[in-house]
mmJSON file of the N, C-alpha and C atoms, coordinates in Angstrom:
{"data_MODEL":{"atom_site":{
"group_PDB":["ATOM","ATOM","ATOM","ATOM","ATOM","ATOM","ATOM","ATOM","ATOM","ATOM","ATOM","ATOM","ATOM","ATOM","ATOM","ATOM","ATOM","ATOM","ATOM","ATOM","ATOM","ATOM","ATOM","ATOM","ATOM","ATOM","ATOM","ATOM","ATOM","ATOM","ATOM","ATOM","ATOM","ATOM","ATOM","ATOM","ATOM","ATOM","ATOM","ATOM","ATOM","ATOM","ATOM","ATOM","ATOM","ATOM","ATOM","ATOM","ATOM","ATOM","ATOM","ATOM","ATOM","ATOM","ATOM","ATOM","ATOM","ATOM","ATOM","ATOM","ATOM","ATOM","ATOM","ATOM","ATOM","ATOM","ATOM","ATOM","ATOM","ATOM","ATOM","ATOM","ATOM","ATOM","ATOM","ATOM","ATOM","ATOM","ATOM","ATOM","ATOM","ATOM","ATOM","ATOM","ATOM","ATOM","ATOM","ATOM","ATOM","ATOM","ATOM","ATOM","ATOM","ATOM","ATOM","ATOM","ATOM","ATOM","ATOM","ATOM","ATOM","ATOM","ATOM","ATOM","ATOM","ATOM","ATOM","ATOM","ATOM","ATOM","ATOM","ATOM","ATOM","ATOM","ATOM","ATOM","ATOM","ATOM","ATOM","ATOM","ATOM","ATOM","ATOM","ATOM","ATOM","ATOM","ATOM","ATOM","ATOM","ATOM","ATOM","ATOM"],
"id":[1,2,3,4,5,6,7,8,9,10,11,12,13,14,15,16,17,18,19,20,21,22,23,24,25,26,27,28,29,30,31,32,33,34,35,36,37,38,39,40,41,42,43,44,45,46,47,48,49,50,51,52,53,54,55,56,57,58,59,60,61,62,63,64,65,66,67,68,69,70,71,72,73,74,75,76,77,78,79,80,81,82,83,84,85,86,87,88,89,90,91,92,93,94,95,96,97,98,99,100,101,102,103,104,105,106,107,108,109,110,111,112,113,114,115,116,117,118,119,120,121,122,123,124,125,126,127,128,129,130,131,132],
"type_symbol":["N","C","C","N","C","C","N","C","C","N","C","C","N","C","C","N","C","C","N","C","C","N","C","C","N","C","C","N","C","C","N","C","C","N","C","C","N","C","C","N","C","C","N","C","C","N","C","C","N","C","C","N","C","C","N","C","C","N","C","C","N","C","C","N","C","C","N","C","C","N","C","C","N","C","C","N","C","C","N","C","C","N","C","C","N","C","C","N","C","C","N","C","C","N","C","C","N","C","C","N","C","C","N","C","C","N","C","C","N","C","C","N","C","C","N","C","C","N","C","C","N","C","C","N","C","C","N","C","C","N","C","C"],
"label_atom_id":["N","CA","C","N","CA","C","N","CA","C","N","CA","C","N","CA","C","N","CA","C","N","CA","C","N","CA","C","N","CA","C","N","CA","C","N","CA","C","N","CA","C","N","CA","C","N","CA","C","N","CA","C","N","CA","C","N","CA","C","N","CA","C","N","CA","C","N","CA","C","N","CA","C","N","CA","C","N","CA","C","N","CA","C","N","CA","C","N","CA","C","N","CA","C","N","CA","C","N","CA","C","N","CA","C","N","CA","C","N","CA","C","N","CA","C","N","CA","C","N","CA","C","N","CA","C","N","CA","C","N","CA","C","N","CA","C","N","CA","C","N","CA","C","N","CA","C","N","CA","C","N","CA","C"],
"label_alt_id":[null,null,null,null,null,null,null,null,null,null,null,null,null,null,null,null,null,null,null,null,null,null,null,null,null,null,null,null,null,null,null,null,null,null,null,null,null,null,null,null,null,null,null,null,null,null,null,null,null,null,null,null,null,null,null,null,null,null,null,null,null,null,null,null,null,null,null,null,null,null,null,null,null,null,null,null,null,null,null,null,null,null,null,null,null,null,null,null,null,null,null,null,null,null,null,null,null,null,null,null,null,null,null,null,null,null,null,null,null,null,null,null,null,null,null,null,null,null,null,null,null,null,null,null,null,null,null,null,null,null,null,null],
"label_comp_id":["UNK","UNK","UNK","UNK","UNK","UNK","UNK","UNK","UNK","UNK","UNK","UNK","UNK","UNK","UNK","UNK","UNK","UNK","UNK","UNK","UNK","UNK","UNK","UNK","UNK","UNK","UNK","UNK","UNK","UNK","UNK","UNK","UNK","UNK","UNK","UNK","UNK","UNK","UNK","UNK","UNK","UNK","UNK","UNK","UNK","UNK","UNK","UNK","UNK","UNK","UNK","UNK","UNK","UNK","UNK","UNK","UNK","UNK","UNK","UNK","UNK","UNK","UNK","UNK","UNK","UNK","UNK","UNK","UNK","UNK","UNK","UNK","UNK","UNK","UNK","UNK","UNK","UNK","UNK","UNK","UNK","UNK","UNK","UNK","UNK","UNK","UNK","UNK","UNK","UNK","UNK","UNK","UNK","UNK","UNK","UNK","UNK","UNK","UNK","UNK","UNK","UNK","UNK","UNK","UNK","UNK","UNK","UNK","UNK","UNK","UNK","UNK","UNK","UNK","UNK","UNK","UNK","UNK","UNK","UNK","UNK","UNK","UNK","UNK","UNK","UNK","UNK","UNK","UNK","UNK","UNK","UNK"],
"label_asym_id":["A","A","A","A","A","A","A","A","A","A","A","A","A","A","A","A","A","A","A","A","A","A","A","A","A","A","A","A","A","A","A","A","A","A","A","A","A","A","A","A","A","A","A","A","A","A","A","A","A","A","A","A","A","A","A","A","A","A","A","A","A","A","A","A","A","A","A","A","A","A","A","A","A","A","A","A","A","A","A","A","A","A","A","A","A","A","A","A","A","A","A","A","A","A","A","A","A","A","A","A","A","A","A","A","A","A","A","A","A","A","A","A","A","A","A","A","A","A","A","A","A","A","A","A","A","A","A","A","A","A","A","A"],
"label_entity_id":["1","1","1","1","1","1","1","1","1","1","1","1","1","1","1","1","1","1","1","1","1","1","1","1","1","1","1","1","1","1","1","1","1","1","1","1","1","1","1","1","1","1","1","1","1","1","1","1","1","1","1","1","1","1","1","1","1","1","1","1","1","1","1","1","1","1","1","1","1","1","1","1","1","1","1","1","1","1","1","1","1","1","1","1","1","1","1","1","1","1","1","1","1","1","1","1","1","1","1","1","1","1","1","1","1","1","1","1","1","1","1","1","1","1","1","1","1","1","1","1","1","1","1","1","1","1","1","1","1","1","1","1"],
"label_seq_id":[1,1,1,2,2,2,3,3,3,4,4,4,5,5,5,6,6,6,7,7,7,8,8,8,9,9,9,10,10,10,11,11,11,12,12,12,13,13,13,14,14,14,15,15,15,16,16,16,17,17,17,18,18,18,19,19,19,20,20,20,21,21,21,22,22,22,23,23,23,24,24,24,25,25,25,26,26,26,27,27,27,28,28,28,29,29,29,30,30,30,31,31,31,32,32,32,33,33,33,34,34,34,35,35,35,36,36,36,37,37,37,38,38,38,39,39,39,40,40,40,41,41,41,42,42,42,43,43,43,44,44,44],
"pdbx_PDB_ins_code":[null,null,null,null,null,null,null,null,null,null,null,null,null,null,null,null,null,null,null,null,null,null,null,null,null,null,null,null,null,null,null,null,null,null,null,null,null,null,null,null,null,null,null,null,null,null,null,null,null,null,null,null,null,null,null,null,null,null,null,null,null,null,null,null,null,null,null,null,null,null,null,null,null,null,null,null,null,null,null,null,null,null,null,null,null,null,null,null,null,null,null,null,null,null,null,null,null,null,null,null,null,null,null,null,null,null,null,null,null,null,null,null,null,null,null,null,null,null,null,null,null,null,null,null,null,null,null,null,null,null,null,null],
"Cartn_x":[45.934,45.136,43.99,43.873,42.402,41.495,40.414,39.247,38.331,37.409,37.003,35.061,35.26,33.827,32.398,33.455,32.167,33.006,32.268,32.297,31.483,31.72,30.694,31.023,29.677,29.389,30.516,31.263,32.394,33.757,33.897,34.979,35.507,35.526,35.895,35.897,36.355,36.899,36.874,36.221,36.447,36.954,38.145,38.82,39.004,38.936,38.987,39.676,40.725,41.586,40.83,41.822,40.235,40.858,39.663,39.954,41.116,42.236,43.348,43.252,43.619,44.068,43.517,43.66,43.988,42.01,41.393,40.096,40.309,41.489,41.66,41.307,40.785,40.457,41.097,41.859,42.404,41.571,41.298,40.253,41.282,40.796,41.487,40.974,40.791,39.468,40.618,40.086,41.094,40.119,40.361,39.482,40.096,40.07,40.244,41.265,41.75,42.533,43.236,42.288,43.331,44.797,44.605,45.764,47.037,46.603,47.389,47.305,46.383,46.766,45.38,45.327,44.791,44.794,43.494,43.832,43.291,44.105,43.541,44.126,43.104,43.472,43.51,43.946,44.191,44.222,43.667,43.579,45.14,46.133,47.187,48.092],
"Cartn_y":[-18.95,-19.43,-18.451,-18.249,-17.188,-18.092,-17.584,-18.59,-17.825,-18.123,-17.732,-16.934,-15.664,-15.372,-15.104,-14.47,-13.871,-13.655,-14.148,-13.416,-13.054,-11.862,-10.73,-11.258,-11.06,-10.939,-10.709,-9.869,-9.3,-9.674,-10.519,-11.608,-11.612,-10.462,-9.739,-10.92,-10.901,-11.859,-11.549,-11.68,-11.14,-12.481,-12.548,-13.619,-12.826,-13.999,-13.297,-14.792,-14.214,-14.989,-15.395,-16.327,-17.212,-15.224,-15.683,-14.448,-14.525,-13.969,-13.727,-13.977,-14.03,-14.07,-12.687,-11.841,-10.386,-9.683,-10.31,-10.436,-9.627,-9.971,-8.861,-10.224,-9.509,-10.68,-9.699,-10.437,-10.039,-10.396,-9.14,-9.084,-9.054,-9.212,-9.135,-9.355,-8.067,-8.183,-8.434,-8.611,-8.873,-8.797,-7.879,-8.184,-8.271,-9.203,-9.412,-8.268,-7.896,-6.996,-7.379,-7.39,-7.661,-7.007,-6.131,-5.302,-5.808,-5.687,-6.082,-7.066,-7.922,-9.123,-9.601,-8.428,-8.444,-6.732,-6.512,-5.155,-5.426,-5.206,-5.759,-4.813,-4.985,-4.384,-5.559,-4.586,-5.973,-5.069,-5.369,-4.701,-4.887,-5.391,-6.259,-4.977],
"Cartn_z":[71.915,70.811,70.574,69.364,69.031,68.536,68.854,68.647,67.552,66.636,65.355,66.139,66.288,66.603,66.106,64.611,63.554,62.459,61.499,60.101,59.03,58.773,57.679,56.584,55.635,54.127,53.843,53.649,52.881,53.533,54.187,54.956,56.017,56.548,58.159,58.805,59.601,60.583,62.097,62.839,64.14,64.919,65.631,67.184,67.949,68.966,70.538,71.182,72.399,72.593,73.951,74.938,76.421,77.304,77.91,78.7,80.162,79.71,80.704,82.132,83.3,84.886,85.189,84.558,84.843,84.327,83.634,83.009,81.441,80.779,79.764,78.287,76.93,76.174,75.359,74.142,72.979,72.044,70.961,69.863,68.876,67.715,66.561,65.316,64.068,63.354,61.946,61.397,59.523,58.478,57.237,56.31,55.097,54.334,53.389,52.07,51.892,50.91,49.481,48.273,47.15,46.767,47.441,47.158,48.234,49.55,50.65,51.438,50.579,51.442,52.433,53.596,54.739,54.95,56.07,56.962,58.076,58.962,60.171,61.362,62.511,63.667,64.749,65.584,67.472,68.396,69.555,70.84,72.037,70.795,72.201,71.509],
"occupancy":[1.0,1.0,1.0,1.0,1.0,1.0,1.0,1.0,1.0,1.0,1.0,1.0,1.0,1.0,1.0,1.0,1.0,1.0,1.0,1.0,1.0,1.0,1.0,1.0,1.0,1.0,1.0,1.0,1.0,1.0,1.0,1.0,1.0,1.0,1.0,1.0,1.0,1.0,1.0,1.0,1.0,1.0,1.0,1.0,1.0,1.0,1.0,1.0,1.0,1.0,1.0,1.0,1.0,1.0,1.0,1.0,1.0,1.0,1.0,1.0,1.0,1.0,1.0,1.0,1.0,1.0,1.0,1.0,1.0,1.0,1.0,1.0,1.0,1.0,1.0,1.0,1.0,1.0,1.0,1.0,1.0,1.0,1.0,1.0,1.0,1.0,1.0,1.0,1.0,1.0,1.0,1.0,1.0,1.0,1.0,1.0,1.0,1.0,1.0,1.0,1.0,1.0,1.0,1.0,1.0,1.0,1.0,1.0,1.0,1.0,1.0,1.0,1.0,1.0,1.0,1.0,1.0,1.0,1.0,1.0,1.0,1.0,1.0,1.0,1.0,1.0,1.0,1.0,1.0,1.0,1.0,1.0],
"B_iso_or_equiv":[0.0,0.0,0.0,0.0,0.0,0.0,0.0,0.0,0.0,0.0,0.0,0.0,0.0,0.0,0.0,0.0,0.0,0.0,0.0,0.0,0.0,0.0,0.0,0.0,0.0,0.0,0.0,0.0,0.0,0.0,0.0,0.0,0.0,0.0,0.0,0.0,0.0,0.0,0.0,0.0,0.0,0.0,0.0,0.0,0.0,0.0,0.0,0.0,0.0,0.0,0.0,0.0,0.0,0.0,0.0,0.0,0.0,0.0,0.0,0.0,0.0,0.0,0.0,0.0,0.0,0.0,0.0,0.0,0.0,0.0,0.0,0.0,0.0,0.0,0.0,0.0,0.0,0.0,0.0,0.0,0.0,0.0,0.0,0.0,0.0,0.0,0.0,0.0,0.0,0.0,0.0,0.0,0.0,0.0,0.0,0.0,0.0,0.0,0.0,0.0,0.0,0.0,0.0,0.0,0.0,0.0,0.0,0.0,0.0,0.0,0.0,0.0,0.0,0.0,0.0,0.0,0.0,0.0,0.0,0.0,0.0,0.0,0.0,0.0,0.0,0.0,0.0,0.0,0.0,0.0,0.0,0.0],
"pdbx_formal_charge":[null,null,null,null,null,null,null,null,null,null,null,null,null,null,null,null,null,null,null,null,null,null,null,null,null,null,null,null,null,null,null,null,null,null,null,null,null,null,null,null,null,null,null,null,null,null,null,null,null,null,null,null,null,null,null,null,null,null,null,null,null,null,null,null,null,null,null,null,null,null,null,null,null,null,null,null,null,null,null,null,null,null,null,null,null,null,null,null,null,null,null,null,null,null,null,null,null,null,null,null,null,null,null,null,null,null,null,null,null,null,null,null,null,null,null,null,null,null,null,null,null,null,null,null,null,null,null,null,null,null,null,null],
"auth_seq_id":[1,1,1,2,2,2,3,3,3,4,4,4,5,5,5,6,6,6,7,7,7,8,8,8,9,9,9,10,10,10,11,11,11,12,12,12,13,13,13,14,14,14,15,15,15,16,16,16,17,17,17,18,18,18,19,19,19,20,20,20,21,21,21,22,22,22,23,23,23,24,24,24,25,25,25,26,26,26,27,27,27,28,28,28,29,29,29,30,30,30,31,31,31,32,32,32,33,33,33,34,34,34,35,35,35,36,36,36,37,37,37,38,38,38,39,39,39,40,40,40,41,41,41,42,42,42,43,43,43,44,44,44],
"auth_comp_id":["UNK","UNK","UNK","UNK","UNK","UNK","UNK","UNK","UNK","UNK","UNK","UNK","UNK","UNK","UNK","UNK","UNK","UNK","UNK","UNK","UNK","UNK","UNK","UNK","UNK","UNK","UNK","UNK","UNK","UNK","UNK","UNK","UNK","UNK","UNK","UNK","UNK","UNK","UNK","UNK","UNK","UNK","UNK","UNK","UNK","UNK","UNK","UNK","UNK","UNK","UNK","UNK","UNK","UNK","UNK","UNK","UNK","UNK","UNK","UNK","UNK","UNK","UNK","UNK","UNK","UNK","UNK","UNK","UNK","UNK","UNK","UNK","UNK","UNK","UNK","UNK","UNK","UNK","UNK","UNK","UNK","UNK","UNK","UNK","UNK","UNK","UNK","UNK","UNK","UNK","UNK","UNK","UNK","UNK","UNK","UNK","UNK","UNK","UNK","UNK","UNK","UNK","UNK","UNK","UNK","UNK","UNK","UNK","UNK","UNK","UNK","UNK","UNK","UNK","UNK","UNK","UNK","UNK","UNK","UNK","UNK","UNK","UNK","UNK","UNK","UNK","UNK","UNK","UNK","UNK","UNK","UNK"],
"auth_asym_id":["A","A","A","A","A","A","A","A","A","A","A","A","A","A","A","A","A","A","A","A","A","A","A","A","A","A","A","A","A","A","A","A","A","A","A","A","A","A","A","A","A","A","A","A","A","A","A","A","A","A","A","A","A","A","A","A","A","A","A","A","A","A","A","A","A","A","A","A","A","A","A","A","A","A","A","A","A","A","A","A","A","A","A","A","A","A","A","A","A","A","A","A","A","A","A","A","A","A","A","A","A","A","A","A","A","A","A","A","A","A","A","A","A","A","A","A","A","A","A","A","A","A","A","A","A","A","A","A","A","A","A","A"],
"auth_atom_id":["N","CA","C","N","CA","C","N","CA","C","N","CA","C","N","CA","C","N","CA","C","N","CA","C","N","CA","C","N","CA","C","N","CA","C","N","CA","C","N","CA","C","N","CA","C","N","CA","C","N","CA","C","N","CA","C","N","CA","C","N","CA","C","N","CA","C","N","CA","C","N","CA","C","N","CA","C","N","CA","C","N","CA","C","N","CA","C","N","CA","C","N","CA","C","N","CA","C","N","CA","C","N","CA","C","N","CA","C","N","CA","C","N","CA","C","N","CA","C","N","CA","C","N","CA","C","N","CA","C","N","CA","C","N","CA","C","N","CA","C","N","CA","C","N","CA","C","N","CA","C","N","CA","C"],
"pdbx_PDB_model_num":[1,1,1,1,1,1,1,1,1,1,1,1,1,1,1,1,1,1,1,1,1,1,1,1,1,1,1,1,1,1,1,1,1,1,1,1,1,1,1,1,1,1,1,1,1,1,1,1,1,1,1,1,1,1,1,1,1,1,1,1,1,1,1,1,1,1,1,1,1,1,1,1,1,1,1,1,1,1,1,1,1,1,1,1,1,1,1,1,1,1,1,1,1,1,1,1,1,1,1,1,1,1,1,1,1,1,1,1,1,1,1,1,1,1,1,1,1,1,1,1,1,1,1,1,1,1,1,1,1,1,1,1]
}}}
């Protein structure tokens, strides 16, 4: 499950998933795109 951390003026999105066994956390940023939808990156 990703959990909702921050979001910017201009819609960005930052989640972060619970932190793993192993101590590893999955990020994952998205911003908004008329053209495409979304652009987004992830650390997994």
């Amino acid at each position: 499950m990703m959990y909702p951390y921050m979001t910017f003026n201009d819609g960005t999105e930052i989640t972060h998933s619970e932190m793993k066994p192993d101590g590893q956390v999955k990020v994952y940023i998205e911003t908004p795109d008329l053209k495409d939808g979304f652009q987004n990156a992830s650390n997994f």
